[in-house]
N, CA, C and O atoms as CSV, one atom per row, in Angstrom:
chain,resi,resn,atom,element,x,y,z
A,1,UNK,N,N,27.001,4.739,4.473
A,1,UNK,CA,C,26.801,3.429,3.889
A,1,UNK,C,C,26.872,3.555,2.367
A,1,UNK,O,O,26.142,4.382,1.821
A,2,UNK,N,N,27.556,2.925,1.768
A,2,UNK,CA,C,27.627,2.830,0.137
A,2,UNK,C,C,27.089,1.547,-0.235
A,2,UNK,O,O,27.400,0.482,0.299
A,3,UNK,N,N,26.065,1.733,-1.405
A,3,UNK,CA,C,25.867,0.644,-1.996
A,3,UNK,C,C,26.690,0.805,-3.385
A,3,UNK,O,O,27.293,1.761,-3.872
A,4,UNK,N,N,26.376,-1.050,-3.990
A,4,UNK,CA,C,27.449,-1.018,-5.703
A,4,UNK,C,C,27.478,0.052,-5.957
A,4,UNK,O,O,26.597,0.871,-5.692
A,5,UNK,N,N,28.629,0.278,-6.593
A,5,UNK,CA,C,29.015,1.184,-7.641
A,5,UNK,C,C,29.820,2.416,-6.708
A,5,UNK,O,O,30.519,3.292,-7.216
A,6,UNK,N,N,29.638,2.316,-5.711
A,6,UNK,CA,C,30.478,3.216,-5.165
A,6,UNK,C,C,29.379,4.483,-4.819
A,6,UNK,O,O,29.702,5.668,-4.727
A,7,UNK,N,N,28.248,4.031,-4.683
A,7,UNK,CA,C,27.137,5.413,-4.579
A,7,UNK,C,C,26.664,5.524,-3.380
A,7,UNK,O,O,26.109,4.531,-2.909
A,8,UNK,N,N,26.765,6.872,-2.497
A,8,UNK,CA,C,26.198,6.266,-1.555
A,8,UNK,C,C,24.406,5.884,-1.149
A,8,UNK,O,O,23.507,6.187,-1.934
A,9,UNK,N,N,24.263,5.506,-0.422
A,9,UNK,CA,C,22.669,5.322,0.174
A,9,UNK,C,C,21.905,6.216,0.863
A,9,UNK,O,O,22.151,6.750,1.944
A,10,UNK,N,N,20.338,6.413,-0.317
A,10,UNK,CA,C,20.192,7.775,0.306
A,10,UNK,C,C,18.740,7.640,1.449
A,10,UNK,O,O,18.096,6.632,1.160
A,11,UNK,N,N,18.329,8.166,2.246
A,11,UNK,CA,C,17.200,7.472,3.473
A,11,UNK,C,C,16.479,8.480,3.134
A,11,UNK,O,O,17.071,9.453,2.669
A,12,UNK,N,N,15.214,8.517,3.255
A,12,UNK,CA,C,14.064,9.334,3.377
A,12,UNK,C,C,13.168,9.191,4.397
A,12,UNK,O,O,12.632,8.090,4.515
A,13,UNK,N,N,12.813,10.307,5.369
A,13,UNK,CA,C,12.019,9.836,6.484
A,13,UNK,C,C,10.142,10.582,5.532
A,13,UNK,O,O,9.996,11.154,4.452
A,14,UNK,N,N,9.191,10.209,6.519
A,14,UNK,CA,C,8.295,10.728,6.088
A,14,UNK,C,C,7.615,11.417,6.965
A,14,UNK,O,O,7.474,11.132,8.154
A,15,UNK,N,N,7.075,12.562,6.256
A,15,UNK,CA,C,6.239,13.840,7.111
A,15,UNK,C,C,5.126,13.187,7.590
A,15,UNK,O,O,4.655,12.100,7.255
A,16,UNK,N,N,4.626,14.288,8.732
A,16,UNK,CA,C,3.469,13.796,9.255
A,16,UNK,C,C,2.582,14.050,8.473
A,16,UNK,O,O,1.756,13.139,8.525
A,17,UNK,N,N,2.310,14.781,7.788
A,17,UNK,CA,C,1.249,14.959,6.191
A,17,UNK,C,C,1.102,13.364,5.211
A,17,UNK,O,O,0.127,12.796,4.719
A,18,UNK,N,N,2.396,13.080,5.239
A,18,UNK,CA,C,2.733,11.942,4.881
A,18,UNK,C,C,2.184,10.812,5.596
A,18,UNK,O,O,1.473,10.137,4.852
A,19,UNK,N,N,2.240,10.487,6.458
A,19,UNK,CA,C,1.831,9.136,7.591
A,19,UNK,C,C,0.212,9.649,7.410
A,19,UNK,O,O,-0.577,8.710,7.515
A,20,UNK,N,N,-0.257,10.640,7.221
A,20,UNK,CA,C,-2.018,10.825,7.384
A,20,UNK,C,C,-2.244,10.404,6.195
A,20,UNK,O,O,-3.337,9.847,6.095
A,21,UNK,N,N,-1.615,10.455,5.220
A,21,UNK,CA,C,-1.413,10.620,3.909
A,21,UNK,C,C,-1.851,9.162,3.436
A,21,UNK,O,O,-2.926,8.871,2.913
A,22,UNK,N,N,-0.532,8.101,3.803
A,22,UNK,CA,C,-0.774,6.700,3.679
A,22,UNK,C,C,-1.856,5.968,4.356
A,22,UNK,O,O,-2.334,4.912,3.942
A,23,UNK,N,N,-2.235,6.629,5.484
A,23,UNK,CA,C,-2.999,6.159,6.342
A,23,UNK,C,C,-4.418,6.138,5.900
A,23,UNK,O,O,-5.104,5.169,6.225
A,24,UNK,N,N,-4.942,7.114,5.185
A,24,UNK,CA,C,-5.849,7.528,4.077
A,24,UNK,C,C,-6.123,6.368,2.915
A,24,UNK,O,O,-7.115,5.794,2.465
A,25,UNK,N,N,-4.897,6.347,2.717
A,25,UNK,CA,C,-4.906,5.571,1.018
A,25,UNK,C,C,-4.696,4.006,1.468
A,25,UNK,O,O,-4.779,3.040,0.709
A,26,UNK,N,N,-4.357,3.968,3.107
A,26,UNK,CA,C,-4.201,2.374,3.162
A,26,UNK,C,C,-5.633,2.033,3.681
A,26,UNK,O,O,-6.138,0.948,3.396
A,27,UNK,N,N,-6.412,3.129,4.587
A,27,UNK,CA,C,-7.864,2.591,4.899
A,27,UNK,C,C,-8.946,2.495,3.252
A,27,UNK,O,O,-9.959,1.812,3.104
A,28,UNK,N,N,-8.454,3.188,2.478
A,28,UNK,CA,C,-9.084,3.160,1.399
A,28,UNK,C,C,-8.859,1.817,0.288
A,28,UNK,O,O,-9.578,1.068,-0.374
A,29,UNK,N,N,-7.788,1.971,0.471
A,29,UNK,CA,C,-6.968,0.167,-0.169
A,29,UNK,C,C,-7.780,-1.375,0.482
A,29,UNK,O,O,-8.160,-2.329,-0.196
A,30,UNK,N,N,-7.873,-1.209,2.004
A,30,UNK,CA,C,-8.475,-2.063,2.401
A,30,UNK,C,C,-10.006,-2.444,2.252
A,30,UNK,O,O,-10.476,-3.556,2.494
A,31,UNK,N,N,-10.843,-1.106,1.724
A,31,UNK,CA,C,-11.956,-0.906,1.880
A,31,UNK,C,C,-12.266,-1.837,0.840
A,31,UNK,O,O,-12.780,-2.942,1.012
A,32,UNK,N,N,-11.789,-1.125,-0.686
A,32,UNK,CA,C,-11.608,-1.170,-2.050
A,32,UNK,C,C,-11.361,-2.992,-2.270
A,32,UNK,O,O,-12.026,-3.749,-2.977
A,33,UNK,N,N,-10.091,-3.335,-1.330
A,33,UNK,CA,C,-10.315,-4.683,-1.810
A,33,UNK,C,C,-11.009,-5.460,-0.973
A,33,UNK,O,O,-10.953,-6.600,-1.433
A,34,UNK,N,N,-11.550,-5.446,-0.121
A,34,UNK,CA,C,-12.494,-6.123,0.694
A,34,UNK,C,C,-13.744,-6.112,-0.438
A,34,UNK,O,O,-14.103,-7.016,-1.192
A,35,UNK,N,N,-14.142,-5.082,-0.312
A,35,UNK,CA,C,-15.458,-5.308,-1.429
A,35,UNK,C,C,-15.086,-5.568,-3.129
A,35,UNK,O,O,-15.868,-5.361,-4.056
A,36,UNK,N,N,-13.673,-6.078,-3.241
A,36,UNK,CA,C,-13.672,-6.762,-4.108
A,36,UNK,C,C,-13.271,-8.231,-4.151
A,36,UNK,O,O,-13.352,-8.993,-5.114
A,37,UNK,N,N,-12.804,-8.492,-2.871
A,37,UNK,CA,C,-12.811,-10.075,-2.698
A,37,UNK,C,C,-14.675,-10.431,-2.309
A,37,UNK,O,O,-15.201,-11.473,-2.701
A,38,UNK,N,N,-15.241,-9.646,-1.716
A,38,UNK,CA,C,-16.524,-10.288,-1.633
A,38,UNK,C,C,-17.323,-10.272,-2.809
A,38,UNK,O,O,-18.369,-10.921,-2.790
A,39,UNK,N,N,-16.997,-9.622,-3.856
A,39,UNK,CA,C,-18.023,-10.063,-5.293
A,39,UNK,C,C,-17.281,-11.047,-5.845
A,39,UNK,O,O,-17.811,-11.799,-6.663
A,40,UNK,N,N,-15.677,-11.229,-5.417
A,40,UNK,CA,C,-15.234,-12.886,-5.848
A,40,UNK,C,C,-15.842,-13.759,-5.645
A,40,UNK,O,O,-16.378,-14.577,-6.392
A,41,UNK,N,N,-15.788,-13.599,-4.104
A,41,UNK,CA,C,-16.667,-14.944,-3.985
A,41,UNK,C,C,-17.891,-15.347,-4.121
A,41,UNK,O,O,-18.255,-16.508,-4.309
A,42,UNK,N,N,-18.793,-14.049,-3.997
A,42,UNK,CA,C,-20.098,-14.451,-4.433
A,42,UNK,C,C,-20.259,-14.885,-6.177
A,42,UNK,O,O,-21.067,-15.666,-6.681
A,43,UNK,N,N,-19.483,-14.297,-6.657
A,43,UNK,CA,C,-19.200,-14.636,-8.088
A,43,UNK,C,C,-18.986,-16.064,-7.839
A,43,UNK,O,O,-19.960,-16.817,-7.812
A,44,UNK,N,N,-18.007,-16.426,-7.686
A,44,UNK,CA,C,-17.969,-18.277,-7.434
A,44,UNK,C,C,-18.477,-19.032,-6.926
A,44,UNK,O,O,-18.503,-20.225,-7.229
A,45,UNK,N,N,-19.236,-18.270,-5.627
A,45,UNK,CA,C,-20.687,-19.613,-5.036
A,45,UNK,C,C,-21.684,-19.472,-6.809
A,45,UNK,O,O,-22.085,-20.553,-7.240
A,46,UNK,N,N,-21.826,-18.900,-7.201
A,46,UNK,CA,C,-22.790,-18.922,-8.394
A,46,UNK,C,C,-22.315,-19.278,-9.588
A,46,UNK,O,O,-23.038,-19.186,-10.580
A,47,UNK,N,N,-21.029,-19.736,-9.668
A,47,UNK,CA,C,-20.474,-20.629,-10.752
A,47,UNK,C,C,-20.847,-22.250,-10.557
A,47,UNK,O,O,-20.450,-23.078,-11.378
């Protein structure tokens, strides 16, 4: 498959180190903004 310019397209699969990896940083992402949408809103019931 070539994209513009005449280059072709390059794919990357991901390791299983990798998938534990994201899996880590996405339960941590969710954590992180959960307890930051809930001081939103308690912030705004008190506005």
């Amino acid at each position: 498959m070539k994209q513009r310019y005449n280059r072709k397209a390059k794919f990357y699969s991901i390791t299983k180190s990798g998938l534990r990896q994201l899996a880590r940083e996405t339960e941590d992402w969710e954590r992180i903004s959960g307890v930051i949408g809930r001081v939103l809103r308690l912030a705004g019931q008190r506005s």
